[in-house]
C-alpha positions as CSV (number, residue, x, y, z in Angstrom):
1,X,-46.0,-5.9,65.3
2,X,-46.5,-9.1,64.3
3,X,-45.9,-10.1,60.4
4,X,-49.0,-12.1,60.4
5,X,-51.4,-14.3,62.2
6,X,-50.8,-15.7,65.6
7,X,-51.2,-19.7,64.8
8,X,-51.1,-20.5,68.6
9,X,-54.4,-19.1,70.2
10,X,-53.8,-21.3,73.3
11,X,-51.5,-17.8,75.4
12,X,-53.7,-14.9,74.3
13,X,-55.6,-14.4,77.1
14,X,-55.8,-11.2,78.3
15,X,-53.8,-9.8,74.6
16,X,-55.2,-7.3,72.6
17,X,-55.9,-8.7,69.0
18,X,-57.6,-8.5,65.7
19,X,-59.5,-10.5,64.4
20,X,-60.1,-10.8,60.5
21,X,-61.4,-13.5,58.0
22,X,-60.2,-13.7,54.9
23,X,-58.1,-10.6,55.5
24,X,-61.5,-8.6,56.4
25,X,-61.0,-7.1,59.6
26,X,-63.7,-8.2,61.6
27,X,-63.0,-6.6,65.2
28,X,-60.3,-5.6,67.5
29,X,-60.6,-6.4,71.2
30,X,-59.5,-8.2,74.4
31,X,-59.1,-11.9,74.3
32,X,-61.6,-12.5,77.4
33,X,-60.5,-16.5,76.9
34,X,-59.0,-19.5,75.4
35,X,-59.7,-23.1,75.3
36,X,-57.0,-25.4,76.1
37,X,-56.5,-26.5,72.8
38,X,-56.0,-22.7,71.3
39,X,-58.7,-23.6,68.5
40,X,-61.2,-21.3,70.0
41,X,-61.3,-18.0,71.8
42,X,-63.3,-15.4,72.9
43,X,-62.9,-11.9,72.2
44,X,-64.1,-8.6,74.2
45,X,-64.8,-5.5,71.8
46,X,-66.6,-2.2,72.4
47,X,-69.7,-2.3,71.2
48,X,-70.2,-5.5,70.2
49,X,-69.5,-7.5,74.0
50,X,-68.0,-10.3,74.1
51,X,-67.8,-13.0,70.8
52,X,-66.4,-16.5,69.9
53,X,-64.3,-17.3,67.3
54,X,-63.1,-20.1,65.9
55,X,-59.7,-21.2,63.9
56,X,-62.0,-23.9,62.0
57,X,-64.1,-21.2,60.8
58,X,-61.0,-19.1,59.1
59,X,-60.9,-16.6,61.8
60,X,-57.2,-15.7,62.6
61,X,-55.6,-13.4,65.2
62,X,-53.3,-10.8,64.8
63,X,-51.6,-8.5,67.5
64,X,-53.9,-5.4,67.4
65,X,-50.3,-3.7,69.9
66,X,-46.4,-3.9,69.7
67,X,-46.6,-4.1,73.7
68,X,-46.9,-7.9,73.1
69,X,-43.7,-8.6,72.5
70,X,-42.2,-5.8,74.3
71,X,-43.4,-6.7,77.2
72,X,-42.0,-10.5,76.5
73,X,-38.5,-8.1,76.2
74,X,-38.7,-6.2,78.8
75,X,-39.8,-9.2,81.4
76,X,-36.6,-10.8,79.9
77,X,-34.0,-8.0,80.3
78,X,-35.1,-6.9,84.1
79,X,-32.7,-7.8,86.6
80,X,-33.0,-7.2,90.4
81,X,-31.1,-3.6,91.3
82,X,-28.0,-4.0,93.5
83,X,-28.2,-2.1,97.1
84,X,-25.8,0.5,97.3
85,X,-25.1,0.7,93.2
């Protein structure tokens, strides 16, 4: 997992995140979406619905799942099998 917050918003669509403020932990959810700019995003949480938060009010992301980067790994290491190998 992450060490702490994610500064750039702007590729977290579809990541699952945490949000806190002022290290409260304020929800953990599905970032629904993102402005272009990262400095605002919407996140999807059970039971709450969806919710908008912004970097400009202190809110920060952090990854809520070590898939996040595995994934990135993973995507990175694959290489197309060989017939007959």
């Amino acid at each position: 997992m992450t060490n702490g917050p994610i500064t750039d918003w702007s590729n977290l669509a579809g990541a699952h995140v945490e949000i806190r403020q002022q290290g409260a932990a304020i929800c953990t959810g599905t970032v629904d979406a993102v402005t272009e700019d990262g400095s605002i995003l919407w996140v999807y949480a059970e039971p709450y619905g969806r919710r908008l938060f912004e970097k400009a009010e202190y809110f920060e992301a952090w990854a809520a799942e070590e898939r996040l980067g595995f994934h990135y790994r993973m995507a990175m290491g694959w290489t197309r099998p060989v017939p007959g190998q």
